[in-house]
Short mmCIF file of the C-alpha atoms (twelve columns), coordinates in Angstrom:
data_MODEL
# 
_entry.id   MODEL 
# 
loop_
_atom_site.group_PDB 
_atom_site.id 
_atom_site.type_symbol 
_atom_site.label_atom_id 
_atom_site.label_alt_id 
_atom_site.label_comp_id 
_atom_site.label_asym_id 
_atom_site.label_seq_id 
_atom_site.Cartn_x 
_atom_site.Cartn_y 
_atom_site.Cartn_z 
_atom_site.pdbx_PDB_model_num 
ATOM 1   C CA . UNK A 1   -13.311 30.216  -28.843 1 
ATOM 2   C CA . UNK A 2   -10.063 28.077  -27.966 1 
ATOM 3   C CA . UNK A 3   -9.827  24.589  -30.095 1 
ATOM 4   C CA . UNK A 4   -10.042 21.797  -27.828 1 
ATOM 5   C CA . UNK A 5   -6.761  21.441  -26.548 1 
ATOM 6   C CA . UNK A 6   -4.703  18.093  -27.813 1 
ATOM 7   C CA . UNK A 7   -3.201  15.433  -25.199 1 
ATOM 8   C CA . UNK A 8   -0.077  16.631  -25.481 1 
ATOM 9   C CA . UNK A 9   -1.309  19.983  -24.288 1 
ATOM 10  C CA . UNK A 10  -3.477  18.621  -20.892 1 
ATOM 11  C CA . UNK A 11  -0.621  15.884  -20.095 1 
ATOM 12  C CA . UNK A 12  2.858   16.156  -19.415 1 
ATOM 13  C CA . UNK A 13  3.490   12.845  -20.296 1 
ATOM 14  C CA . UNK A 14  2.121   9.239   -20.223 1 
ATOM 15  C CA . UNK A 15  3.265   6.458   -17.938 1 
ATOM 16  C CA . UNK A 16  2.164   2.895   -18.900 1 
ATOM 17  C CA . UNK A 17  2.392   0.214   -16.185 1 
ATOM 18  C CA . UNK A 18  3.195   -2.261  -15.477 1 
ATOM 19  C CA . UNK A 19  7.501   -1.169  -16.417 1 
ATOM 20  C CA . UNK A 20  10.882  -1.297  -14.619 1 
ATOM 21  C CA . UNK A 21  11.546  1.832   -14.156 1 
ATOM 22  C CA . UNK A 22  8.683   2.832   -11.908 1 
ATOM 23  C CA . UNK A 23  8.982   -0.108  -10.080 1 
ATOM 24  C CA . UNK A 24  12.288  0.453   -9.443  1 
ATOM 25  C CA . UNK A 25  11.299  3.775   -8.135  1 
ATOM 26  C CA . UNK A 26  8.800   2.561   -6.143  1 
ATOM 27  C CA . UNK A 27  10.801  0.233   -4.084  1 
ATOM 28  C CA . UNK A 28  13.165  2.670   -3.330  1 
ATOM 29  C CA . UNK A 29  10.412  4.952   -1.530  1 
ATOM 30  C CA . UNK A 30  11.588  3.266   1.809   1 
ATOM 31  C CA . UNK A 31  9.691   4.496   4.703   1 
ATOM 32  C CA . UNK A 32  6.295   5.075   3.608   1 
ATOM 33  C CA . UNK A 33  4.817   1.060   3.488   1 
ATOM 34  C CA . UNK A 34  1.191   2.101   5.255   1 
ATOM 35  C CA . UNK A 35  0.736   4.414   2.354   1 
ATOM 36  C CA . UNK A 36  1.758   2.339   -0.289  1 
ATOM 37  C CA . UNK A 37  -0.560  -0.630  0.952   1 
ATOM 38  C CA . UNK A 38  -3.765  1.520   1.694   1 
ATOM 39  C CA . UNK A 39  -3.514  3.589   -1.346  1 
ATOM 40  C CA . UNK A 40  -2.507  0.238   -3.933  1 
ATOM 41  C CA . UNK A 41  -5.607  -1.262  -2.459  1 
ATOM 42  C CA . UNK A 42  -7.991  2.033   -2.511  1 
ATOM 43  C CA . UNK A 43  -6.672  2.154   -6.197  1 
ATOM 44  C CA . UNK A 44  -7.341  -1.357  -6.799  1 
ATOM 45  C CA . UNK A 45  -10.985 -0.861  -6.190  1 
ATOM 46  C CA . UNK A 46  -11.625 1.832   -7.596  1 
ATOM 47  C CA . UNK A 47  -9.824  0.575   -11.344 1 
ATOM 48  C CA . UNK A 48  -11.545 -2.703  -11.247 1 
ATOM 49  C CA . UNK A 49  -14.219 -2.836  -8.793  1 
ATOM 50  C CA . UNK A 50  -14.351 -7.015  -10.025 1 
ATOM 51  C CA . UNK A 51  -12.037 -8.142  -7.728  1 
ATOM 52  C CA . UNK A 52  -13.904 -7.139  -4.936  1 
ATOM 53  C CA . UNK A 53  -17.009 -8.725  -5.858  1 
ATOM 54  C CA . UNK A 54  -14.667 -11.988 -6.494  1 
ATOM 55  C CA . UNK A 55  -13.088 -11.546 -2.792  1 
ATOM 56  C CA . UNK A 56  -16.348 -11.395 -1.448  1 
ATOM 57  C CA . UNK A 57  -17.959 -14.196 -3.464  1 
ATOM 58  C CA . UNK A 58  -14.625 -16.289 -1.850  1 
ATOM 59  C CA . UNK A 59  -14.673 -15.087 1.682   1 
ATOM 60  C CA . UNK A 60  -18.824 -13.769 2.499   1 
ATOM 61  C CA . UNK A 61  -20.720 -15.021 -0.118  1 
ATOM 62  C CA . UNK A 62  -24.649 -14.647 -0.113  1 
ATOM 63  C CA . UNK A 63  -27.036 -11.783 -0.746  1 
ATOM 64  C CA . UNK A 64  -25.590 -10.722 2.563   1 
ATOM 65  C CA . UNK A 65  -22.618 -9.064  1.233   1 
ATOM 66  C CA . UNK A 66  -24.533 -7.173  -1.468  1 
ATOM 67  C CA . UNK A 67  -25.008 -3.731  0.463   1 
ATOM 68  C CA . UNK A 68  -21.275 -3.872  1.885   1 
ATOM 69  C CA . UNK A 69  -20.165 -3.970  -1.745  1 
ATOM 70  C CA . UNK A 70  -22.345 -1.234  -2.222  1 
ATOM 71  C CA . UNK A 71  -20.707 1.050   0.209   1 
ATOM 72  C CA . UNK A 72  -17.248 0.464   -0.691  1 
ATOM 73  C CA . UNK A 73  -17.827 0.575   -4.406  1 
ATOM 74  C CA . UNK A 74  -19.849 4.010   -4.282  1 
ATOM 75  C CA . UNK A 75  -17.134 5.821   -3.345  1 
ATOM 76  C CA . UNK A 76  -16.212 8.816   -5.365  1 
ATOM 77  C CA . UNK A 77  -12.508 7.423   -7.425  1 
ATOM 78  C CA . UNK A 78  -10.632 10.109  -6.048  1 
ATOM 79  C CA . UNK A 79  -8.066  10.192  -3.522  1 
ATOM 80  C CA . UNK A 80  -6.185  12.916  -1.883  1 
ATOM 81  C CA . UNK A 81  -2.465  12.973  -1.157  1 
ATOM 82  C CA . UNK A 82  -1.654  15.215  1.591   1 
ATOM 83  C CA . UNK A 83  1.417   16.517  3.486   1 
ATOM 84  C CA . UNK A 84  4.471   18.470  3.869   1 
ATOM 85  C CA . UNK A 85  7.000   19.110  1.145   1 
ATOM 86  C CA . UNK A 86  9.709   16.581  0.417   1 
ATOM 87  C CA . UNK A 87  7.724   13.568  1.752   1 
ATOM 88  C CA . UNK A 88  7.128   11.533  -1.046  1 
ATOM 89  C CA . UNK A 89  3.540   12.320  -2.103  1 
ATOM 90  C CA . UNK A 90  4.232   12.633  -5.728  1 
ATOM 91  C CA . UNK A 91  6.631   9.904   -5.975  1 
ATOM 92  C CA . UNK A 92  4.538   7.595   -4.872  1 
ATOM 93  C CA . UNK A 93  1.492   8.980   -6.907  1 
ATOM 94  C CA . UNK A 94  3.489   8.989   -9.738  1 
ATOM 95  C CA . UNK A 95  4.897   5.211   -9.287  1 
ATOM 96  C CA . UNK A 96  1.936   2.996   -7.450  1 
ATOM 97  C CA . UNK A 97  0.238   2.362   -10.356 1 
ATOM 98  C CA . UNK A 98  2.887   -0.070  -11.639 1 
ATOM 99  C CA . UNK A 99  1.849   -1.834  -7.809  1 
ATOM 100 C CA . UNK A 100 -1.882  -2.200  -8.634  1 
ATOM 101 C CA . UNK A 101 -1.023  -3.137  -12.672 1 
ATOM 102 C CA . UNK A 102 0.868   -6.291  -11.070 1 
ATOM 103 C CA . UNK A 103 -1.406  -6.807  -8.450  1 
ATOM 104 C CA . UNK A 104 -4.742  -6.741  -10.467 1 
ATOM 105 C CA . UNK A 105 -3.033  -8.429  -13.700 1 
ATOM 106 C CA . UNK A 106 -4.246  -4.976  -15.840 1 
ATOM 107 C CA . UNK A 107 -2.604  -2.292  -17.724 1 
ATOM 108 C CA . UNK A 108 -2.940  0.855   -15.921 1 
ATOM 109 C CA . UNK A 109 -2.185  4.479   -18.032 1 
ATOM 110 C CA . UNK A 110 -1.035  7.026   -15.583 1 
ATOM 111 C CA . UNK A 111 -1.932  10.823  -17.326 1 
ATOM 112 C CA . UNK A 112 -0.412  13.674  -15.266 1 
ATOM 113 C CA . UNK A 113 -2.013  17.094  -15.340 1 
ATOM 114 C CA . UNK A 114 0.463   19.230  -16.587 1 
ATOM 115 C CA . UNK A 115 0.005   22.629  -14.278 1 
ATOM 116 C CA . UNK A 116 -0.529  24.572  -17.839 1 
ATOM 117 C CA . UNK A 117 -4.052  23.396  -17.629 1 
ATOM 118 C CA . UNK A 118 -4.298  26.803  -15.341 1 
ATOM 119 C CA . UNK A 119 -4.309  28.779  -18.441 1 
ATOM 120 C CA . UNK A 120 -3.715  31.837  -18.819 1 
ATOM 121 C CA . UNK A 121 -6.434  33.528  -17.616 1 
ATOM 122 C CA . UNK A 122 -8.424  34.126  -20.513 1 
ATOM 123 C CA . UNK A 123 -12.341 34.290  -19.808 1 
ATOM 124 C CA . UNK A 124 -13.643 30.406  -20.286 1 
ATOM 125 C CA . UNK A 125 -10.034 28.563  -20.787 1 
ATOM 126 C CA . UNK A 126 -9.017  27.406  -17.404 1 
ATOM 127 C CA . UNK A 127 -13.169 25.399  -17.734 1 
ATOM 128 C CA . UNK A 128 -12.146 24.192  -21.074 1 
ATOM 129 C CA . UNK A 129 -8.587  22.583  -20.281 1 
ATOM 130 C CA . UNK A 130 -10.357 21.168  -17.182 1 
ATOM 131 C CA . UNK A 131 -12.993 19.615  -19.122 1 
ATOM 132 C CA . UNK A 132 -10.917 18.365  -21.865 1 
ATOM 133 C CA . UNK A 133 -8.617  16.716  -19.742 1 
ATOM 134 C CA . UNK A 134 -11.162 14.777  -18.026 1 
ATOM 135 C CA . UNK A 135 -12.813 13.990  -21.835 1 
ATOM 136 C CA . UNK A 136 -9.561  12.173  -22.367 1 
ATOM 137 C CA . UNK A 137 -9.672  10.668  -19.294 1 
ATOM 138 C CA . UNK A 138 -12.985 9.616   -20.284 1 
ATOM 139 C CA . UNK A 139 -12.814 8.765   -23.253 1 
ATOM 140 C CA . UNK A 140 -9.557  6.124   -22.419 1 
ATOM 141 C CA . UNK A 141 -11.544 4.618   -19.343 1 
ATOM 142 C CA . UNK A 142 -14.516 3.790   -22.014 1 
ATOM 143 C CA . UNK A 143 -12.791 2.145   -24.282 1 
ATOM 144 C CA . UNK A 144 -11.583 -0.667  -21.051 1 
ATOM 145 C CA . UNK A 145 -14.880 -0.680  -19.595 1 
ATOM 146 C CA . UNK A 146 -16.134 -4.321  -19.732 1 
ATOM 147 C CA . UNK A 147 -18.970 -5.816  -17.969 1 
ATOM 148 C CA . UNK A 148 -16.698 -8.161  -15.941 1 
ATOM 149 C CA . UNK A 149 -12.899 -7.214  -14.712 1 
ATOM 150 C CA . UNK A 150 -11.556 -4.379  -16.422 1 
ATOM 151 C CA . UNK A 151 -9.187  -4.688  -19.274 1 
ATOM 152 C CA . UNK A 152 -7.191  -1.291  -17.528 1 
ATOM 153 C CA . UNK A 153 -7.821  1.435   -16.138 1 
ATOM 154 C CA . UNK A 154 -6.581  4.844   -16.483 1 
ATOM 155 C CA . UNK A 155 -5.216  7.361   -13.510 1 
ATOM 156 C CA . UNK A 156 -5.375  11.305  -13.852 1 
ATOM 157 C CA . UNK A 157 -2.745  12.792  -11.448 1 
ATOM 158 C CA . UNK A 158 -3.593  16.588  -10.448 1 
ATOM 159 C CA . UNK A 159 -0.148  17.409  -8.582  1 
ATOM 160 C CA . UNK A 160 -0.086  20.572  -6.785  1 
ATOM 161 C CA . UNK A 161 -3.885  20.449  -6.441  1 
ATOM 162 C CA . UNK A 162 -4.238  23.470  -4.499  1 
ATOM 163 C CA . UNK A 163 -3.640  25.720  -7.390  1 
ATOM 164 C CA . UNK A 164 -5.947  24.037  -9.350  1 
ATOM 165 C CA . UNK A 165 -8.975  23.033  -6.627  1 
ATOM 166 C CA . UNK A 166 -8.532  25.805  -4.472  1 
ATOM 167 C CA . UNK A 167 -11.257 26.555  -1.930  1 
ATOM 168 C CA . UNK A 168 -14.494 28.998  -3.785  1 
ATOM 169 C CA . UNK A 169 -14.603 29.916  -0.572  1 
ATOM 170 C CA . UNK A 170 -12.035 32.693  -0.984  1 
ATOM 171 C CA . UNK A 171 -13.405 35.938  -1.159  1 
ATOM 172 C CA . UNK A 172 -10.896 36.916  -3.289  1 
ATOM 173 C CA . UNK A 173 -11.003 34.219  -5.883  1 
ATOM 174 C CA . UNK A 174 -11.572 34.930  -9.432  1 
ATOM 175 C CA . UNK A 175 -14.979 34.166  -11.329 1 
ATOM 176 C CA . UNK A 176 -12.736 31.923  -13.938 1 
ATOM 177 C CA . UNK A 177 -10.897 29.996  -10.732 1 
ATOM 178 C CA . UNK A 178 -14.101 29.443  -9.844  1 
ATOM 179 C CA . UNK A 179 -15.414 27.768  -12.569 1 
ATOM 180 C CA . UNK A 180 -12.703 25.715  -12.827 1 
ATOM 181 C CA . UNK A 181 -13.201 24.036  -9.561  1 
ATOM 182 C CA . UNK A 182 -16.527 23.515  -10.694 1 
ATOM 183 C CA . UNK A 183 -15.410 21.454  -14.221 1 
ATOM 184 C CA . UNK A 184 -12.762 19.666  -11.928 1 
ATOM 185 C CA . UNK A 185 -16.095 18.566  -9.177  1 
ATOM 186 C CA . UNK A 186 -17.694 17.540  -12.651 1 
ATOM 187 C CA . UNK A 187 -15.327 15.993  -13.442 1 
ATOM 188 C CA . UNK A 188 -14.908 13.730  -10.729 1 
ATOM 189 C CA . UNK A 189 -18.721 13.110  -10.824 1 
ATOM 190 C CA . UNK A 190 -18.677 12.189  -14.317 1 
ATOM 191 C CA . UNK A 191 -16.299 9.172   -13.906 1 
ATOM 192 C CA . UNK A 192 -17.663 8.372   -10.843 1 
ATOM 193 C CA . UNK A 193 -21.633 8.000   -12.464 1 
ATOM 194 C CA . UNK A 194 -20.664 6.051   -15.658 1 
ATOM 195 C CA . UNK A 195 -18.286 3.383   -13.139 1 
ATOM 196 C CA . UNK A 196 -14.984 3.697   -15.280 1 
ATOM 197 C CA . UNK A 197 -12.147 1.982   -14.775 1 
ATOM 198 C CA . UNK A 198 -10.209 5.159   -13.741 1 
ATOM 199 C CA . UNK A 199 -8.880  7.254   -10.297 1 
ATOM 200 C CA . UNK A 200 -7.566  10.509  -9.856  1 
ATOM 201 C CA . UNK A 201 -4.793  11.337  -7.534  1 
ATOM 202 C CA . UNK A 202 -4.376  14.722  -6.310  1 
ATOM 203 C CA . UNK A 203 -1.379  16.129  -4.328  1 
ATOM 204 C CA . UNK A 204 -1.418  19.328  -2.013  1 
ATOM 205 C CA . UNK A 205 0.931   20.418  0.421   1 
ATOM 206 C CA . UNK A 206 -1.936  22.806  1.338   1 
ATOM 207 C CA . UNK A 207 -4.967  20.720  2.270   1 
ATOM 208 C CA . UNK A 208 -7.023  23.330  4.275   1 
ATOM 209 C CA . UNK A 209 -7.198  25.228  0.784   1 
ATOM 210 C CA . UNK A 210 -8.668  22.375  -1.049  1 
ATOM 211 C CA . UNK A 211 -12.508 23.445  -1.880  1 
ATOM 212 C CA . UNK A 212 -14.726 21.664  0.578   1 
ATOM 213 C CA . UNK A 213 -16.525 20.209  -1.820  1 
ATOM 214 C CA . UNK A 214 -13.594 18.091  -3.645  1 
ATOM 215 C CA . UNK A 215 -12.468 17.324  -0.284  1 
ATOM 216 C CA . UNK A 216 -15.920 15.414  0.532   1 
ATOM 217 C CA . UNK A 217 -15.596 13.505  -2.946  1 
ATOM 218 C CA . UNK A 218 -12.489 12.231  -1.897  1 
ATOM 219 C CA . UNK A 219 -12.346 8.431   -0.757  1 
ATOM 220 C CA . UNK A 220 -9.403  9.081   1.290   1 
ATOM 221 C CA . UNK A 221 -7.172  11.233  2.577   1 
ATOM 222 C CA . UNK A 222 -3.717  9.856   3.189   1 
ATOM 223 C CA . UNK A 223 -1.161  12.448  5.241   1 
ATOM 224 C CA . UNK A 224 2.204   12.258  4.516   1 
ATOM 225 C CA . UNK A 225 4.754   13.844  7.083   1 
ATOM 226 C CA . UNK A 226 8.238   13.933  7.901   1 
ATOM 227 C CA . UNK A 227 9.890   10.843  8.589   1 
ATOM 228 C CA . UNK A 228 10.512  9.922   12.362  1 
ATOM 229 C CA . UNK A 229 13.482  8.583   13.582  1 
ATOM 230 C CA . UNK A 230 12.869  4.584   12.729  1 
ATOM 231 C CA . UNK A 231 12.017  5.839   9.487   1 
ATOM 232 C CA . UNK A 232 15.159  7.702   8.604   1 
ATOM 233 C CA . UNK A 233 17.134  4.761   10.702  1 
ATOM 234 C CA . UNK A 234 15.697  2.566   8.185   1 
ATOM 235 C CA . UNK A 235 17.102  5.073   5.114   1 
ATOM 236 C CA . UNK A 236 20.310  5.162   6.824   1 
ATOM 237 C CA . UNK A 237 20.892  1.297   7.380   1 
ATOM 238 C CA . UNK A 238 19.489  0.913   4.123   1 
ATOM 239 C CA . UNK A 239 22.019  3.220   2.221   1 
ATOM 240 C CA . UNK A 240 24.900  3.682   4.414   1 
ATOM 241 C CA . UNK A 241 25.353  0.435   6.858   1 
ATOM 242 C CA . UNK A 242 26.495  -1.344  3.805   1 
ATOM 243 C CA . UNK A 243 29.401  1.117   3.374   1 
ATOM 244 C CA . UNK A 244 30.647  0.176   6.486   1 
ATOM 245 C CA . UNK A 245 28.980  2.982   8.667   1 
ATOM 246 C CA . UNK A 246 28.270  1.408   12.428  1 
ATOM 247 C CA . UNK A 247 25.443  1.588   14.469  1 
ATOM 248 C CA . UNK A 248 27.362  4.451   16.171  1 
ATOM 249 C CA . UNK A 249 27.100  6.572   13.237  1 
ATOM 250 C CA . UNK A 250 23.960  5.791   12.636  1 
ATOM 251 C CA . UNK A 251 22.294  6.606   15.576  1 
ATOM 252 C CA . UNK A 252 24.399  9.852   15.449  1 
ATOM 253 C CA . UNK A 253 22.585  10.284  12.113  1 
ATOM 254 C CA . UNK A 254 19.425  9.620   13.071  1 
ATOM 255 C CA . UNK A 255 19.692  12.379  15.522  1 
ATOM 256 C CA . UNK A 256 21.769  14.912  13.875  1 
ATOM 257 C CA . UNK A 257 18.851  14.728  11.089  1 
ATOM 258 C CA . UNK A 258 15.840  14.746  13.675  1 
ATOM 259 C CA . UNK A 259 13.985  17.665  14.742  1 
ATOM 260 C CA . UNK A 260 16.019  20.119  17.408  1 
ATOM 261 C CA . UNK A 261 14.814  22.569  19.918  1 
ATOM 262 C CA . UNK A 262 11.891  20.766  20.874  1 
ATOM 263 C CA . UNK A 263 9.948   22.549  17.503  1 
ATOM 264 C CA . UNK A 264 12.551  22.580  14.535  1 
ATOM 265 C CA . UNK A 265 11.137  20.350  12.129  1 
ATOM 266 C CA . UNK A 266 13.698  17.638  11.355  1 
ATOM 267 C CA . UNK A 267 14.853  16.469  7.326   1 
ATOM 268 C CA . UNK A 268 12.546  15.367  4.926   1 
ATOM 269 C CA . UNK A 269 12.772  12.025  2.953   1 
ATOM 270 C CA . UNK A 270 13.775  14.371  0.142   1 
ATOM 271 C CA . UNK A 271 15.946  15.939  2.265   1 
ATOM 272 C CA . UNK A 272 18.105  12.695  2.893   1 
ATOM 273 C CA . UNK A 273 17.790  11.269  -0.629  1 
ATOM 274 C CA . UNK A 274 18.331  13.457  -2.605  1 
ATOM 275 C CA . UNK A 275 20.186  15.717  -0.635  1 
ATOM 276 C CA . UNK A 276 22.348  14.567  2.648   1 
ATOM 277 C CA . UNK A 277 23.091  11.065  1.237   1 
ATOM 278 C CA . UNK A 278 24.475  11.927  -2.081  1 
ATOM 279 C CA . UNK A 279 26.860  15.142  -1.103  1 
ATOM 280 C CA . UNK A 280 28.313  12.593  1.780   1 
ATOM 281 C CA . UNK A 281 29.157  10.228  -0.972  1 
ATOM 282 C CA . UNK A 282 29.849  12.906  -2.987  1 
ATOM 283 C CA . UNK A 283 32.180  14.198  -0.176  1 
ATOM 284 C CA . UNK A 284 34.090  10.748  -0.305  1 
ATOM 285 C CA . UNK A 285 34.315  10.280  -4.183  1 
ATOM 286 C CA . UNK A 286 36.522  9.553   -6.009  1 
ATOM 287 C CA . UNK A 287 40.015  9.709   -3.574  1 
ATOM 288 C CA . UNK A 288 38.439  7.918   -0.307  1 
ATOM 289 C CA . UNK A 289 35.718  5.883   1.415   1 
ATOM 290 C CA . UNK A 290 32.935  6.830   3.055   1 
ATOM 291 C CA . UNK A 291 33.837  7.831   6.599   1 
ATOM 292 C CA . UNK A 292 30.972  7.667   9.585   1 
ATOM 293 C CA . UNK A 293 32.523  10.649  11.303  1 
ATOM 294 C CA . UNK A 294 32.506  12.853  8.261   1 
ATOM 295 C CA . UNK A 295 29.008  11.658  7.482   1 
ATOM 296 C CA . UNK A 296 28.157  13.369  10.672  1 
ATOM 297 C CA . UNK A 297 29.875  16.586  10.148  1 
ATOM 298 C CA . UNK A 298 28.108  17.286  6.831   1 
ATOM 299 C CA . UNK A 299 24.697  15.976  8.404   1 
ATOM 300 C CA . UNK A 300 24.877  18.759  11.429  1 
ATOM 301 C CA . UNK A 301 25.650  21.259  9.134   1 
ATOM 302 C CA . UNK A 302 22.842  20.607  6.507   1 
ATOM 303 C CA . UNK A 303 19.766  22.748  7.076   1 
ATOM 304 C CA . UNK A 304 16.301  20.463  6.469   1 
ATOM 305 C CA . UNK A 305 13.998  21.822  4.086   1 
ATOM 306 C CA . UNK A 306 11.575  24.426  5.585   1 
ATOM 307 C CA . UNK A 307 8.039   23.343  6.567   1 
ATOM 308 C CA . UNK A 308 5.039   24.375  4.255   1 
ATOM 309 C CA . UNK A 309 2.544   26.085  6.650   1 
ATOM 310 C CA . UNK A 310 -1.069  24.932  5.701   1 
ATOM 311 C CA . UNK A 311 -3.523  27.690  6.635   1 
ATOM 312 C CA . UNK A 312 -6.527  27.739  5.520   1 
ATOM 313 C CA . UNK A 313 -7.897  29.914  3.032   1 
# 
C-alpha cells in the first residue's frame, strides 16, 4: 500500500496570486483577449460565487433572479482549455488567476498537476495520486470557505489532460487508466457538491480523447487556435514597429508567417514569440539594428510548428 503521497509529490509547484511576475506574463499574451475575459469571468464565479449574487442584488433584484443564479452557479468548476500546440493554452491557465485575484479582491493558490501523478503503473497508484491531489485541493478550498465571499480560492491545473482523462472508451485502455478517470470525475464532483471556493483547469491539445464524461462536467470549453493575420499584425506592431520596422515589413510579415498553399497551417503564437522574434533580434545583436528586410528573410525561411491532429479515440 503506497503512503499518501506529500504536496510536493502531486504539485509541481505553487503559484500565489495576486504577484508581478504572472501579471507580467499575462499581459504579454497579446492576441488572445476573448479568452482571457470569458475564462477570468467563468473563474470568477466559480471561486466566489458571492459576487454574483451581489451583481444581481444591484442590477435584477427580487425573488426573480433566484433560479438564474441557480443555473449559473450549478455548474460543474471545471473548465476545459482546448487547441492546437503553441497557442497559449497553458500560459494563460497558468497566469489568469493573478486576473481574477485583482478582480475579486481574493488570494487565489494556483496547484499544477505535475504529470507524475500518472504513476507508474503499479495496480491502485495512478487512483491514489488522483485522489490525493484533489484531498489537497480539498482540503485548501475548506479552510477559505465562508458563508459570505470567499476569503480565496484555490485552482488545480491538469495540463496535458489527455494523458490523464483519456476517453474509457478505448478498447484498449488499461483497467488502472480507467480508474483513474474515474477518481479524476470524483473528483470534480466532490468540489463541485461541497461549493468550494476552487476550479480546475485542464489543457488538451487532443479534445476528442477527453472521456465523455469529464467533457459534460465541464462549464466551458474555450478553443484556442492559431493566430490569424490581425492577430500576429498585432504581435508584430507590438514588438517590432517600435524598432523602426514599417508597415511594409509588416504586412510582409504578416504574410510570410500566415498559412501557404491554401492548407499549410501558418506560425503559432509560440512560434513568433519565442521563436521568429527573438532569432531576428538575435540576428541583429550585438553589431547592427534590426533591419525589416532581413526580418523577412529569416521569417520565409522559418518552418511553423506542425499541427497536432485531434482524432478521436
Amino acid at each position: 500500500m503506497m503512503n499518501k503521497p506529500s504536496i510536493d509529490e502531486l504539485f509541481e509547484r505553487r503559484v500565489t496570486y495576486p504577484d508581478f511576475e504572472p501579471q507580467e506574463r499575462l499581459a504579454k499574451l497579446v492576441g488572445l483577449d476573448e479568452q482571457k475575459i470569458r475564462l477570468a469571468k467563468i473563474l470568477g464565479l466559480l471561486v466566489n460565487p458571492a459576487a454574483l449574487e451581489t451583481w444581481a442584488g444591484k442590477h435584477h433584484p427580487g425573488p426573480a433572479a433566484k433560479a438564474l443564479l441557480d443555473t449559473v452557479l450549478r455548474r460543474p468548476p471545471l473548465v476545459v482549455l482546448a487547441g492546437d500546440v503553441g497557442s497559449g493554452k497553458t500560459e494563460l491557465a497558468e497566469t489568469i488567476g493573478d486576473a481574477v485575484a485583482r478582480e475579486q479582491k481574493i488570494g487565489i493558490t494556483l496547484f499544477p498537476l505535475s504529470l507524475s501523478t500518472r504513476g507508474q503503473g503499479r495496480v491502485g497508484e495512478m487512483t491514489q495520486l488522483v485522489s490525493a491531489a484533489f484531498d489537497h485541493t480539498v482540503e485548501e478550498a475548506k479552510k477559505l470557505k465562508t458563508s459570505g465571499a470567499s476569503r480565496g480560492a484555490v485552482i488545480l491545473l491538469v495540463d496535458e489532460a489527455d494523458a490523464l482523462a483519456q476517453s474509457r472508451e478505448n478498447a484498449q485502455m488499461h483497467h488502472e487508466d480507467r480508474a483513474g478517470v474515474n477518481a479524476f470525475i470524483r473528483g470534480i464532483d466532490r468540489i463541485a457538491n461541497a461549493k468550494l471556493p476552487a476550479a480546475v483547469i485542464m489543457c488538451t491539445n487532443r479534445l476528442n480523447a477527453l472521456d465523455p464524461a469529464v467533457r459534460r462536467r465541464a462549464a466551458e470549453v474555450l478553443s484556442f487556435t492559431r493566430p490569424n493575420d490581425e492577430q500576429r499584425r498585432y504581435v508584430f506592431d507590438n514588438r517590432l514597429a517600435p524598432l523602426g520596422l514599417g508597415p511594409q515589413y509588416i504586412d510582409a510579415l504578416v504574410k510570410a508567417t500566415g498559412a501557404k498553399n491554401g492548407h499549410d497551417s501558418g506560425f503559432t503564437f509560440s512560434d513568433l514569440t519565442q521563436r521568429l522574434i527573438p532569432t531576428i533580434v538575435l540576428d541583429a545583436y550585438p553589431l547592427k539594428p534590426v533591419d525589416g528586410t532581413r526580418a523577412i528573410e529569416i521569417a520565409r525561411g522559418m518552418q511553423p510548428t506542425p499541427p497536432f491532429r485531434d482524432h478521436a479515440q
